[in-house]
C-alpha positions, 0 to 999 in steps of 0.5 A: 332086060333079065340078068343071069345069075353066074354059075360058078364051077372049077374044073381041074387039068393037067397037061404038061406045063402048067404054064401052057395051060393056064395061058389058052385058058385064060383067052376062054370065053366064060373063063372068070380065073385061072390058078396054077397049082399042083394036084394028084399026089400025096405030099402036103403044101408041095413046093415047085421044086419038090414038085419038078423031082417027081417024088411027090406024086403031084402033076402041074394043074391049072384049076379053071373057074368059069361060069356055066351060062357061057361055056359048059364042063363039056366045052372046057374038055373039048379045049383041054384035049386039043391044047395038049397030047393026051397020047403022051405018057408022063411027058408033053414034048420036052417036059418029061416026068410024072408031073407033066402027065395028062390028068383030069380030076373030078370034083362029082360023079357028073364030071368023072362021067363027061371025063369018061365020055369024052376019052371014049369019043376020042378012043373010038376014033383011034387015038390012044388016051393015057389021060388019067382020071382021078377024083381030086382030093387036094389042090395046092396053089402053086407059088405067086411067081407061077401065076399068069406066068405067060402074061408076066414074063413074055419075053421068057424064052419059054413063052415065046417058044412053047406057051405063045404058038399055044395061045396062037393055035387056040386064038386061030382055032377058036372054034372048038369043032374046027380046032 
């Protein structure tokens, strides 16, 4: 029997509340981690609550590391596109504010390029995109507290409203065509 080597790669989302996110993307085969963070802006080390303000410029990420044997870049868009509202500007239901904006951030060209793509796609078949695409330039990792925050805090009126039909969509529509 041969062993596959991993091959590890990061993609980086953001789609309204990180917490949302990282939660659905943590039940994806081939998904090794899940770290919630901020990305997009300008201000260094940004903190949560300078974050919430929207001065910072940054938006609320998760940075989704995977192995490239069991699902590809490509595959994590087609999840990403249907866990949020890629139509909504600056806002994901009730979460209002530049940092709950719609982002991909590339790491290389392959990536900006399958971005690109997949937003054409869903152009073509009438859906206005305002996902914005935009080369990462730093990742800062959210605070402890914001990590597996579905999974440590299930009861939180949040999870059970907002993150838990999420998951329970995405656990339902596993496959990705059918979502």
């Amino acid at each position: 029997m041969k062993l596959l080597r991993l091959r590890m790669s990061e993609a980086i989302f953001g789609g309204g509340c990180f917490w949302c996110l990282d939660a659905v993307f943590r039940k994806v085969e081939g998904v090794i981690d899940v770290i919630v963070g901020y990305a997009g802006g300008k201000r260094p080390n940004p903190t949560y609550e300078q974050v919430c303000t929207g001065v910072t410029g940054h938006a609320e990420v998760v940075k989704i590391i995977f192995d490239q044997n069991i699902i590809t870049y490509q595959e994590l868009l087609d999840v990403f596109f249907e866990i949020h509202d890629p139509t909504q500007l600056n806002r994901q239901g009730n979460d209002v504010g530049t940092q709950y904006r719609s982002i991909i951030l590339y790491l290389d060209d392959n990536q900006k390029e399958l971005a690109l793509k997949k937003i054409n796609e869903l152009k073509l078949n009438g859906i206005n995109i305002v996902t914005e695409v935009k080369k990462l330039e730093n990742f800062y990792k959210a605070e402890e507290y914001h990590q597996n925050y579905f999974a440590n805090n299930p009861n939180q009126p949040y999870c059970q409203y907002v993150i838990k039909p999420k998951v329970e969509k995405f656990l339902k529509y596993k496959n990705f065509s059918t979502f």
